[in-house]
ZAMARGU-4260 file (C-alpha; in steps of 0.2 Angstrom, whole numbers, plus 5000, padded with zeros to 4 digits):
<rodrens>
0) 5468/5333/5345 | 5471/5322/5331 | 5480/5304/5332 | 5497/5306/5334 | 5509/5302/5319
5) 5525/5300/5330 | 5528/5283/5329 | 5521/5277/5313 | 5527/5276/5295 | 5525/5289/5285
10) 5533/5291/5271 | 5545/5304/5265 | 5540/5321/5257 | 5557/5323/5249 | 5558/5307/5239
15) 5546/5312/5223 | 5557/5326/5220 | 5574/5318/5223 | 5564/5302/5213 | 5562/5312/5196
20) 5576/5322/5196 | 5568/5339/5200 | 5584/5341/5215 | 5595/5355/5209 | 5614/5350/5217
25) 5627/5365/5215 | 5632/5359/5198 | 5613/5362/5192 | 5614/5381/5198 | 5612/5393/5184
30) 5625/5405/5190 | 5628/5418/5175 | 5645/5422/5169 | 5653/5408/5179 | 5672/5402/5178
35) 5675/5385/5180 | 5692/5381/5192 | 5703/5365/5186 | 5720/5359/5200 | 5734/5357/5195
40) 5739/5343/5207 | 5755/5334/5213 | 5760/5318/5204 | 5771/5314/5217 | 5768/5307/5236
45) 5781/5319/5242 | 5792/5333/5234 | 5799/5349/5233 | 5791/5360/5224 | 5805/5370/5213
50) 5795/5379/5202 | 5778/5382/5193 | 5778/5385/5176 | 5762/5394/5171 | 5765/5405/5157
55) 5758/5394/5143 | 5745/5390/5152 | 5740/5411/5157 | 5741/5412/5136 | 5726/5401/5132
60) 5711/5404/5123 | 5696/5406/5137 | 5709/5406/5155 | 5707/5420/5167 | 5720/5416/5179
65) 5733/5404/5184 | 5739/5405/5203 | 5749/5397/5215 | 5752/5397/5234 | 5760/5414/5232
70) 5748/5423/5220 | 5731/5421/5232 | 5739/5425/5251 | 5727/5415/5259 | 5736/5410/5275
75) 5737/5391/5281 | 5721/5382/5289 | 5714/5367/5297 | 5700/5359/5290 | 5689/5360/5304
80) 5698/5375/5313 | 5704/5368/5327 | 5722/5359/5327 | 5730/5340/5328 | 5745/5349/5329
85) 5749/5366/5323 | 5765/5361/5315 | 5755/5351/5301 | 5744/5366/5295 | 5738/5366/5276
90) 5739/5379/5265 | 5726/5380/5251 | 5741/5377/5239 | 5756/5365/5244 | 5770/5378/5247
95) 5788/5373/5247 | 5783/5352/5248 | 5768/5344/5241 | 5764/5329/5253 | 5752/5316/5245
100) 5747/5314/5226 | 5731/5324/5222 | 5741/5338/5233 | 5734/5355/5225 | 5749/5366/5219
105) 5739/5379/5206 | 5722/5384/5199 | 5717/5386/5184 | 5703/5398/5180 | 5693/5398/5163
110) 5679/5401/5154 | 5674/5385/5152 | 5677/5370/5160 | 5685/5362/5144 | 5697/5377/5144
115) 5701/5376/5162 | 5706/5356/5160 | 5718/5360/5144 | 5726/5375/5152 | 5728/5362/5168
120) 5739/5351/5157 | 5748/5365/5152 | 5755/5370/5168 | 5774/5364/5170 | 5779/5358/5188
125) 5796/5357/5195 | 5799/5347/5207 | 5812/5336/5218 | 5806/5320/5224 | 5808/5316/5241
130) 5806/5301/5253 | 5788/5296/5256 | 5780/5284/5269 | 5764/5278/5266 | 5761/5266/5281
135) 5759/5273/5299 | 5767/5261/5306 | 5781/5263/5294 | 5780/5280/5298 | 5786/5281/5316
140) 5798/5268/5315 | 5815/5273/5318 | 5825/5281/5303 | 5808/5285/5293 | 5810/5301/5285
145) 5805/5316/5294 | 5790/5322/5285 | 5785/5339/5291 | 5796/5349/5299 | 5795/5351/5318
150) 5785/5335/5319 | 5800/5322/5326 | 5796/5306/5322 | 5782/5309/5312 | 5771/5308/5327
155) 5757/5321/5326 | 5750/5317/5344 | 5750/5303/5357 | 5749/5298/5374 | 5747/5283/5385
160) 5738/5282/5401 | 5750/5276/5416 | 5759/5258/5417 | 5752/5256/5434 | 5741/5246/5438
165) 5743/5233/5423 | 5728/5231/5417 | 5731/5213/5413 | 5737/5209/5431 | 5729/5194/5437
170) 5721/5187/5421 | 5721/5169/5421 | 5721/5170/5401 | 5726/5183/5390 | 5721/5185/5372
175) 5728/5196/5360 | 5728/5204/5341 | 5733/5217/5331 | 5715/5222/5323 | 5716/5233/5306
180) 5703/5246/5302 | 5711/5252/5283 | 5708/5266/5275 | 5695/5268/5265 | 5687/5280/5254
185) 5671/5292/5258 | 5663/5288/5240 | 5648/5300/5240 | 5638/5301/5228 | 5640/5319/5222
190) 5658/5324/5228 | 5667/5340/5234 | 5655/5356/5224 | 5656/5375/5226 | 5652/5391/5217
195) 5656/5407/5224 | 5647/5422/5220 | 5656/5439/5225 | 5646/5457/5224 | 5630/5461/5233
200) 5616/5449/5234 | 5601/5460/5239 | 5602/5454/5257 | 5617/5465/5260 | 5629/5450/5259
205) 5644/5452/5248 | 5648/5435/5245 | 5637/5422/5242 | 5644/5404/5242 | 5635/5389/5238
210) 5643/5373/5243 | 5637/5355/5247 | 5643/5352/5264 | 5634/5345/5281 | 5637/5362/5291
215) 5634/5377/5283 | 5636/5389/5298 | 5651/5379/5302 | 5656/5381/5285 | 5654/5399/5286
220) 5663/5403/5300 | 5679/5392/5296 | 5677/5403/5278 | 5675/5423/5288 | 5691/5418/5300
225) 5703/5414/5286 | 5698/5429/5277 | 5696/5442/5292 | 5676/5445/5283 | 5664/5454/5292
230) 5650/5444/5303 | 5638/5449/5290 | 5645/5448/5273 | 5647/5431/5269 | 5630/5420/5264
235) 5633/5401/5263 | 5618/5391/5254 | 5619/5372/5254 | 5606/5363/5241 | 5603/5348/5240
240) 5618/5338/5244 | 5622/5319/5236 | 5628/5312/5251 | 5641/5318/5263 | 5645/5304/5278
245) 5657/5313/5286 | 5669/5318/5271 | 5661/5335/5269 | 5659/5342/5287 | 5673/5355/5286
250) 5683/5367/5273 | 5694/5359/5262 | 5708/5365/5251 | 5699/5367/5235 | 5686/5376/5245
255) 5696/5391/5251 | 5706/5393/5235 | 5688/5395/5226 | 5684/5407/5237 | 5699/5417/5235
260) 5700/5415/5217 | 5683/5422/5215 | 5688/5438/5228 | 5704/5441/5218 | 5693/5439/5200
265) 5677/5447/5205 | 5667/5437/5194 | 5658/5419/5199 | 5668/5404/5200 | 5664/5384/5202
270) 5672/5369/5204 | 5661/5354/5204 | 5675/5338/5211 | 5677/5322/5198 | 5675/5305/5202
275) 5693/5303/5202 | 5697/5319/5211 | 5685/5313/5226 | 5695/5296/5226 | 5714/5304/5228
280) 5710/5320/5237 | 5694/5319/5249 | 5700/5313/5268 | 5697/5297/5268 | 5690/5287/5283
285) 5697/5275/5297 | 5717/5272/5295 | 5718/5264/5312 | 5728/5248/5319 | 5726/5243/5338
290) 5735/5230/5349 | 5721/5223/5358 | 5723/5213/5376 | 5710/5208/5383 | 5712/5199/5402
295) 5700/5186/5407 | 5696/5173/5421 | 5693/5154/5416 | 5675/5154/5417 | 5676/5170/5404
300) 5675/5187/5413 | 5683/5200/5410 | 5696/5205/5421 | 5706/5223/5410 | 5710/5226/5393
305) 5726/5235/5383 | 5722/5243/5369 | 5738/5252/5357 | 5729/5261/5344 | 5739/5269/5330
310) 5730/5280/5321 | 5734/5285/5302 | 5729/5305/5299 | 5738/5304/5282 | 5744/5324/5278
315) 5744/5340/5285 | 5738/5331/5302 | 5723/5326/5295 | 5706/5329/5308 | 5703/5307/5306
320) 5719/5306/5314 | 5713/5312/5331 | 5697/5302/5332 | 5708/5288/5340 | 5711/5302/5352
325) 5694/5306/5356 | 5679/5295/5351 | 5691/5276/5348 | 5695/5281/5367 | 5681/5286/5376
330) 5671/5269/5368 | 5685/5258/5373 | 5675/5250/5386 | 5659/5248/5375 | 5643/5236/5384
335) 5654/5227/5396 | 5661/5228/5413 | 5678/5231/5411 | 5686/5233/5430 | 5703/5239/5421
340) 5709/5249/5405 | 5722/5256/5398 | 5721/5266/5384 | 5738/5272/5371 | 5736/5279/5355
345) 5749/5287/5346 | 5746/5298/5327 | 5756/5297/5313 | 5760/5308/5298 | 5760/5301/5282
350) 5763/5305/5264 | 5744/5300/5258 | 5729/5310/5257 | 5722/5317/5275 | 5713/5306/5285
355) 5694/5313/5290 | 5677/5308/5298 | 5668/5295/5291 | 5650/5287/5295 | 5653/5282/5315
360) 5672/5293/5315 | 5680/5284/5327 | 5668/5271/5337 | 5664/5260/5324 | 5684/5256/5326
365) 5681/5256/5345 | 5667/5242/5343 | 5676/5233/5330 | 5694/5231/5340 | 5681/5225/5356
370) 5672/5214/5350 | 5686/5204/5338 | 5695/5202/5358 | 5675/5195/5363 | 5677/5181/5351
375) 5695/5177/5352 | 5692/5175/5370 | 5677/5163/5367 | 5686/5151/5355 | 5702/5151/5367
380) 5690/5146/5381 | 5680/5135/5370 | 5664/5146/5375 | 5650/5151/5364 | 5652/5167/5358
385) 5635/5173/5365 | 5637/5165/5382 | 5655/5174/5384 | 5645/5191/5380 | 5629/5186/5392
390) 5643/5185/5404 | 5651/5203/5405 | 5637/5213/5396 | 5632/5228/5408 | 5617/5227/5418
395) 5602/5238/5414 | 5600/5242/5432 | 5618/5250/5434 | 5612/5266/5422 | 5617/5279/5423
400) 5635/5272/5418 | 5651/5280/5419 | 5664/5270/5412 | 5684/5267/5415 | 5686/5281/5401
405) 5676/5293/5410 | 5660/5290/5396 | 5645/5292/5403 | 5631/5281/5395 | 5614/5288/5399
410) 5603/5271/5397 | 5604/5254/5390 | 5597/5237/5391 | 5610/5227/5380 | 5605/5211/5389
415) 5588/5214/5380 | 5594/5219/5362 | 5608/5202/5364 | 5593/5191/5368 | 5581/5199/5355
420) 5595/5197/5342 | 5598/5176/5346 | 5579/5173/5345 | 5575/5182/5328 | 5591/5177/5321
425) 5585/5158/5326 | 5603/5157/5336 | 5603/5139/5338 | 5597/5133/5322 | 5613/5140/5315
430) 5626/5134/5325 | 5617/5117/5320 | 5619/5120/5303 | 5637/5124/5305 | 5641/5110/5313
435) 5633/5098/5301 | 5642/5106/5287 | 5658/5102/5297 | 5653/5086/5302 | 5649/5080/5282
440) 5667/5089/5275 | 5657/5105/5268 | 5667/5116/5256 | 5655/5129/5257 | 5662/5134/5275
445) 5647/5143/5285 | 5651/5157/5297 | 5642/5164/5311 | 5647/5180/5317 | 5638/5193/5333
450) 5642/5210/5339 | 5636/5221/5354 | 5640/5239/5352 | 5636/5257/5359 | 5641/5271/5352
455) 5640/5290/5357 | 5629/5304/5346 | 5626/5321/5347 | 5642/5326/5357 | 5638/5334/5376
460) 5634/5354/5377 | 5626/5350/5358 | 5615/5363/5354 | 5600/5368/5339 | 5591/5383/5332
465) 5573/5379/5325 | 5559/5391/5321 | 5541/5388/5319 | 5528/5400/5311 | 5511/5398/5306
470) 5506/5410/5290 | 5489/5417/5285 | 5487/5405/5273 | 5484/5390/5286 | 5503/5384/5281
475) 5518/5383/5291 | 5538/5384/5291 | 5548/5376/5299 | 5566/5381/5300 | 5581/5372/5307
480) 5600/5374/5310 | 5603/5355/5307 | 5607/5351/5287 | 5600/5338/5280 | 5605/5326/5263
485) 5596/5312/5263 | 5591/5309/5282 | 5574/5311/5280 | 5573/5330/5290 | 5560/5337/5279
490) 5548/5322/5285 | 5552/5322/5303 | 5553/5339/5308 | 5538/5340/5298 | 5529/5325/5309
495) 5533/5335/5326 | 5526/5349/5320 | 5508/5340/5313 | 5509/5331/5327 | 5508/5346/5340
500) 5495/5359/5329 | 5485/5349/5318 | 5494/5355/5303 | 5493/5342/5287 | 5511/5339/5281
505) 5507/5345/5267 | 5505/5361/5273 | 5523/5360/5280 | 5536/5370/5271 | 5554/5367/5278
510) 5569/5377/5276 | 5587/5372/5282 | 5604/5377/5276 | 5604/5394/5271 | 5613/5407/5282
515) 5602/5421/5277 | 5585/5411/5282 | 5593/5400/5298 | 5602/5412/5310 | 5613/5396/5316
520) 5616/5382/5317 | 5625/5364/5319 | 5622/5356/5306 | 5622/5337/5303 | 5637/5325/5310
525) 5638/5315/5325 | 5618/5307/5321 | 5614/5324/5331 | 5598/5326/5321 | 5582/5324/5327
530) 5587/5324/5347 | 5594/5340/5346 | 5587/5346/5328 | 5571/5338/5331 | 5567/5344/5351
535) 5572/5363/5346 | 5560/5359/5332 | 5547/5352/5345 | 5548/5364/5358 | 5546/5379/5345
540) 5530/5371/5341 | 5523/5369/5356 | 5529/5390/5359 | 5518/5392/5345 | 5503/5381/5355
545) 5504/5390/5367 | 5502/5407/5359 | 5488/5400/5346 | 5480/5393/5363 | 5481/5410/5371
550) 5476/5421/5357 | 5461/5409/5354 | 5456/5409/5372 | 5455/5429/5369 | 5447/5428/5353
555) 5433/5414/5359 | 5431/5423/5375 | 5435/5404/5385 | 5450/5399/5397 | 5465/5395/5391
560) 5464/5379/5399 | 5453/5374/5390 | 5456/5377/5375 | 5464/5361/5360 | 5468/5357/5345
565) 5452/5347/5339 | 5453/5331/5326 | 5452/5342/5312 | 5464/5353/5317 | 5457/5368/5324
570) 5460/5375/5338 | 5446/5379/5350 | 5438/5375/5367 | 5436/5357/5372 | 5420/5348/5367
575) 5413/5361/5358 | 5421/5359/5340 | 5409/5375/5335 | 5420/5386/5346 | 5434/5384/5338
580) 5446/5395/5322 | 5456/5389/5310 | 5476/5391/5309 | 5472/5404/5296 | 5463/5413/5305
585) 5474/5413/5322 | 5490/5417/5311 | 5479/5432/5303 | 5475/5440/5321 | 5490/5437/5328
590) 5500/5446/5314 | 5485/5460/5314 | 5492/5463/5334 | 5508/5466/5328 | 5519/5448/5329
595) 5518/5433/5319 | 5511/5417/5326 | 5531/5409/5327 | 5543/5404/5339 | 5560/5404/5338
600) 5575/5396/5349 | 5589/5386/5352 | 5590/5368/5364 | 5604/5363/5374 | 5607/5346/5376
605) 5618/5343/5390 | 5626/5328/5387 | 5629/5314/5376 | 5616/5299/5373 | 5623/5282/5369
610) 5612/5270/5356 | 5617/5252/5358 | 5612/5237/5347 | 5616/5220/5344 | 5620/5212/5326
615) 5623/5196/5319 | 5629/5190/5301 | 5630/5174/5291 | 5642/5171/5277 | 5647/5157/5266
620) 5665/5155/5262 | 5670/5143/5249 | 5686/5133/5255 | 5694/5132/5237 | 5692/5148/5230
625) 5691/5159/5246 | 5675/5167/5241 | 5666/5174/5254 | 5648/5175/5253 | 5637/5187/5267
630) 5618/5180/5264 | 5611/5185/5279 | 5613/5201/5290 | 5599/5201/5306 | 5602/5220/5316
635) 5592/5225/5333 | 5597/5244/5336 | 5590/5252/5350 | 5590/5273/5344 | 5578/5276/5360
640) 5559/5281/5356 | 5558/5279/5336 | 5545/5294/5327 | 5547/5285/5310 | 5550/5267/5308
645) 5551/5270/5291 | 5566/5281/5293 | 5575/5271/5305 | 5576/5257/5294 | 5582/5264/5282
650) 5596/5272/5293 | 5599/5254/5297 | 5601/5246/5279 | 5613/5261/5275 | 5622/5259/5290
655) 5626/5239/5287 | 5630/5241/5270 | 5645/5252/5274 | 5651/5242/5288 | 5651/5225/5279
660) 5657/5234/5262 | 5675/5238/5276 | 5675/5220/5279 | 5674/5212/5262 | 5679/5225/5249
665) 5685/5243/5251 | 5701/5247/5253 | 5713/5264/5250 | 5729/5254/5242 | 5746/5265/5239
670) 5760/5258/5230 | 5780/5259/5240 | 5783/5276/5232 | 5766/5282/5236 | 5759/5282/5222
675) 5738/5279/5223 | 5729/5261/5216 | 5712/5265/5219 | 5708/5281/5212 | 5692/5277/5202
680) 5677/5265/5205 | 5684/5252/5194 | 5698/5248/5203 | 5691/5252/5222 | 5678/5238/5227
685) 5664/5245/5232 | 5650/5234/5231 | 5634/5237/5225 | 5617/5229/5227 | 5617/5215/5223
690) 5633/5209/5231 | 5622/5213/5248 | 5608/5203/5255 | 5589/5208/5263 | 5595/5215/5278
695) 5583/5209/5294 | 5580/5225/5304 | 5572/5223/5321 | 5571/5239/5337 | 5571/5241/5354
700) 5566/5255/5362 | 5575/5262/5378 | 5569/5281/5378 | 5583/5292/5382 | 5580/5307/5398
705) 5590/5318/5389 | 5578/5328/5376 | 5560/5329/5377 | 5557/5315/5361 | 5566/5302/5371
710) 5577/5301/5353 | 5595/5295/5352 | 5605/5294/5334 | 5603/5279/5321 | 5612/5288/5306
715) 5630/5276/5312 | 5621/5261/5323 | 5622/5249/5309 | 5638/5253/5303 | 5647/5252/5321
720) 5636/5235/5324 | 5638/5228/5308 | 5660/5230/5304 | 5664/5218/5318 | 5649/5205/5316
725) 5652/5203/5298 | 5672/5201/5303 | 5670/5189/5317 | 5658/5179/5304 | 5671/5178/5291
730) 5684/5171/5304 | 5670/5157/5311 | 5670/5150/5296 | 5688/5145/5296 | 5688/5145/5315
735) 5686/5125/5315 | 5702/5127/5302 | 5714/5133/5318 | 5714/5154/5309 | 5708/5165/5326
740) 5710/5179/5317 | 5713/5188/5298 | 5716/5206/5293 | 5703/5218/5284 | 5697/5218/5270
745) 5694/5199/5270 | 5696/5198/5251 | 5694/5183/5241 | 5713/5180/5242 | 5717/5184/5260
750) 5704/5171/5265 | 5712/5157/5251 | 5728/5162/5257 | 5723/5158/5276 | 5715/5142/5272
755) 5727/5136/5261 | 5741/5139/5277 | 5727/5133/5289 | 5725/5115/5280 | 5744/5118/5281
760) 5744/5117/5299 | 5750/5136/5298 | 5738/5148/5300 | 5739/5167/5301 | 5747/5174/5318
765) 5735/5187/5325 | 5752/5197/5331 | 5765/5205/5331 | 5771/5217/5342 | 5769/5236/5341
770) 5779/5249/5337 | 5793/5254/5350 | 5785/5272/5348 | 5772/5266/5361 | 5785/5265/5375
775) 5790/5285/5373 | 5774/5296/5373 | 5769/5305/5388 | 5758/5300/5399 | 5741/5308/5398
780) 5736/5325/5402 | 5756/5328/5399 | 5750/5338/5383 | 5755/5329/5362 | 5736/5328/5359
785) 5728/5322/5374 | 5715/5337/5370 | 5712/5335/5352 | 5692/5338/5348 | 5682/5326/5346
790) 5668/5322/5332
</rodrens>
């Protein structure tokens, strides 16, 4: 058999086509007497919608059609077909009250894309405008305006868990804070695309829809419920995909009405999402704000923790909202021993675009709100923020661990990751430097800032379709329900399978996200990938070993037993490389008995696998201007057995550049009457390269039980490790200054603001109390929510 390739870096087959622009995305299909769809959407954050005016518009040179709500009769939805609450579903086009600006009211359909945009600015719009509310916890304050009928309170869901035991009974000090996770915006590289092709395709579908988006079969089934299709009549083919990161993981809006349109026209339609359209209308991420208490003894134990989590799901009930439900809950505890919790979270509707997944959806906010109580609780005590973590981590010896949420983390050694993080980092050395800086009056403050996290990936019962089939050619296929964009799956999959026949990986074809080739499947979320993705893969090939094994014991007239793969990759008996036939050959005489030489099937993974990590950052904040500087970023993820280092790290550099970019720059900003500020790249900060340093990526390995590669997820670890490090470093470096605590983003301003007001001997208060609506939800497992899904 020859070397194993798991484990080593190979680089990825997809790059040289992505590198020199060969990669068709949907806006490169050529799709042959296509219309192109403009929206006519709502300049206002809430009002009623009196009237469309479209006849100028249906009389312009090129257009097709102009419809609203009424003209398509596509009933409402949710965008991942299942419900925050059912009161808040969305029709494809507002109906009766449009709730955010960017809210779709009619479509436009052209010849061209040109026509389309100038018939767009001829639609007139009638409209009342009505209170909005931007803010969530403006939202469920008393006499806020009610927002969507049979929604009291504007509370889409809630619950608390029971006020006895106090969680914080017996504490011998209590620290607390109200911790921000704003809104921020998905900012893929491609945005929201999707032709849709009606009539026969050849297969015997009779609409063909291509779409970028991380689930295709999801895709396809949220799209035949809301149009009653037949199981078999609807194709969905997902190209290649410009980034997704949790915005494109359901059906939107514009989605459904492109599909209608193209039913109702019987010709090909498209819309392909501008940069600006992607900023006002795509969910965004996070929208969360938590009350955190965290109980300790003197000597810095733990001892319970209360956490009040508001969650932000913007419109319609966005899906985001309910992640401070689901995922923000059950990772509450994170790596520590925790002997009490309590856990309330209440949902608010606002008048702002929906709220959805985005890279971590949910834990990275979990992690966060944790670990900001971690280092509060240190500076309170006067303890060093490692030593305070040392203290409460869980040990490695106590997994299997079901925690206070009812989580169960499969395996971890999170002492190990903490200590392998201090000594790459050089720990010590810092905290010198630090302290001389203070010592000699330094205006170029330095901060030091840690994090220990776990996070959840590839959701309990998560299942995979792969195939595996050897051609006559000596080539193979392999095909897979996950849906890659970016992740490196051609390379991966590709490696299991070279790994188990011999097969060079350039002989390895890969096929993925096309309902007509891949039965079914999960598609990508959740970093669900290569454990589930990657074992069905795995498992196919070794279906396929075993029937090559058996047919060449037939065939060489030997036992199966002892028959291999040799080092040059045929298969044969052991020790006698002459005795042996080429994959060509076995895919030859298996098809001449009838089959192919393939395996297909689906793997269960039973339950959830929990990848941990430890990261710390260093920034430089300059005390007169408030200029925060990150210049260092050292990361240990442990993602269980690695295949390809390669891949990992890059995971990990993706990862931290998200989380810090939440902590520095980006931030979603509405104005009083609703009205969105950051609707371009211009005036929404998100940093590029060279506002971020060389990250420092180091591993662990902690195999996982759960799946035959030992694999857990890495696609979220550095995000979810690097948001609260980068935080808590900002902080340290004012920490000496008397501020414990500042909200994100910590622009340039916010941290001149708090330093001017520190040196003032008034520094920022980390609270204030949170909304009275906490005190009236039901109890758990009394219903308003308590079941949402989870991501």
């Amino acid at each position: 058999m020859p070397g194993s390739l798991l484990g080593n870096e190979v680089r990825r087959v997809e790059d040289p086509e992505l590198l020199v622009g060969a990669a068709r995305y949907v806006d490169d299909l050529p799709i042959e007497g296509v219309l192109h769809l403009t929206f006519v959407r709502s300049p206002y954050a809430r009002a009623r919608l009196d009237g469309v005016d479209t006849a100028e518009a249906a009389a312009m040179a090129g257009v097709v059609g102009v419809f609203s709500a009424a003209d398509l009769g596509v009933a409402a939805f949710h965008a991942f077909g299942v419900a925050l609450n059912d009161a808040c579903a969305r029709p494809p086009l507002a109906t009766g009250v449009a709730h955010f600006v960017g809210d779709p009211v009619a479509v436009v359909v052209a010849e061209t894309k040109a026509q389309a945009l100038d018939a767009a600015d001829a639609v007139l719009l009638e409209a009342t405008p009505l209170a909005a509310v931007t803010d969530a916890e403006a939202a469920v304050a008393p006499g806020a305006p009610e927002l969507v009928e049979g929604v009291p309170g504007n509370l889409a869901a809630g619950f608390r868990d029971a006020d006895d035991p106090d969680p914080l009974a017996g504490a011998e000090v209590v620290v607390q804070a109200r911790v921000v996770n704003q809104r921020i915006a998905v900012v893929p590289m491609e945005g929201n695309a999707i032709v849709v092709v009606p009539g026969d395709d050849g297969l015997g579908h009779d609409l063909v829809v291509y779409v970028s988006t991380q689930m295709p079969h999801l895709f396809q089934n949220l799209a035949r419920r809301l149009f009653s299709l037949p199981k078999d009549s609807l194709r969905v083919v997902t190209p290649y995909v410009g980034g997704g990161f949790g915005g494109k993981a359901g059906i939107t809006a514009e989605h459904v009405v492109a599909i209608a349109a193209a039913r109702r026209l019987g010709r090909p339609v498209k819309w392909v999402e501008t940069r600006s359209e992607s900023m006002l209308a795509l969910p965004h991420g996070r929208g969360q704000v938590a009350w955190a208490r965290l109980g300790l003894t003197a000597d810095g134990r733990f001892t319970g923790l209360h956490l009040q989590v508001l969650g932000d799901a913007g419109a319609y009930g966005g899906f985001g909202g309910g992640l401070a439900l689901g995922p923000t809950r059950s990772m509450a505890q994170g790596v520590y021993d925790i002997p009490a919790i309590r856990y309330d979270v209440a949902v608010a509707l606002t008048s702002t675009t929906p709220v959805g997944a985005f890279r971590g959806a949910g834990r990275p906010e979990a992690a966060h709100y944790l670990e900001r109580m971690v280092d509060l609780a240190a500076a309170e005590l006067g303890l060093d923020p490692v030593e305070v973590r040392r203290r409460n981590l869980l040990a490695a010896e106590a997994f299997p661990v079901t925690t206070r949420m009812g989580t169960r983390y499969d395996v971890g050694d999170y002492h190990r990751a903490l200590d392998e993080l201090v000594a790459r980092a050089g720990y010590d050395g810092l905290r010198a430097e630090q302290a001389a800086r203070r010592a000699r009056g330094d205006r170029v403050l330095l901060g030091i800032g840690l994090s220990t996290y776990v996070e959840v990936t590839a959701g309990a019962g998560s299942s995979e379709y792969a195939s595996v089939e050897v051609h006559a050619d000596g080539t193979a296929t392999i095909a897979v329900g996950t849906s890659g964009h970016g992740q490196g799956h051609p390379t991966s999959f590709a490696m299991i399978v070279a790994d188990h026949l011999g097969i060079p990986l350039e002989s390895i074809r890969f096929v993925q996200s096309d309902t007509a080739v891949v039965p079914r499947g999960g598609g990508t979320g959740g970093s669900r990938s290569l454990q589930v993705g990657g074992s069905a893969v795995r498992r196919a090939a070794e279906g396929v070993l075993d029937r090559a094994r058996a047919l060449a014991a037939r065939l060489l007239e030997a036992d199966p037993s002892d028959v291999v793969v040799h080092d040059d990759g045929r298969v044969g008996v052991a020790g006698v490389p002459a005795s042996s036939l080429s994959w060509a050959e076995l895919a030859a005489a298996s098809t001449e008995e009838g089959e192919p030489l393939a395996v297909a099937l689906d793997v269960t993974q039973e339950d959830a696998t929990y990848p941990f990590g430890a990261h710390l950052a260093v920034v430089e904040v300059d005390a007169d201007t408030g200029f925060v500087r990150l210049v260092r970023h050292v990361a240990v993820d442990d993602c269980g057995r690695i295949l390809n280092p390669m891949i990992v790290r890059g995971q990990q550099h993706g990862g931290i550049a998200q989380g810090a970019a939440q902590v520095l720059w980006e931030q979603v900003v509405y104005d009083a009457d609703g009205n969105p500020l950051t609707t371009n790249l211009a005036d929404y900060a998100m940093p590029s390269a060279a506002e971020l340093p060389s990250y420092e990526t180091y591993n662990t390995e902690t195999p996982t039980p759960l799946n035959p590669l030992g694999a857990k997820g890495i696609g979220e670890s550095g995000t979810i490790g690097a948001l609260p490090a980068v935080h808590n470093a900002v902080v340290d470096a004012l920490a000496h200054l008397g501020v414990r605590h500042l909200d994100l983003p910590c622009t340039t301003e916010k941290v001149w603001r708090a330093i001017r007001d520190a040196e003032a001997g008034t520094p920022p208060d980390p609270w204030h109390d949170p909304p009275a609506v906490f005190a009236t939800l039901p109890l758990r497992g009394a219903g308003a929510g308590d079941d949402a899904p989870l991501v």
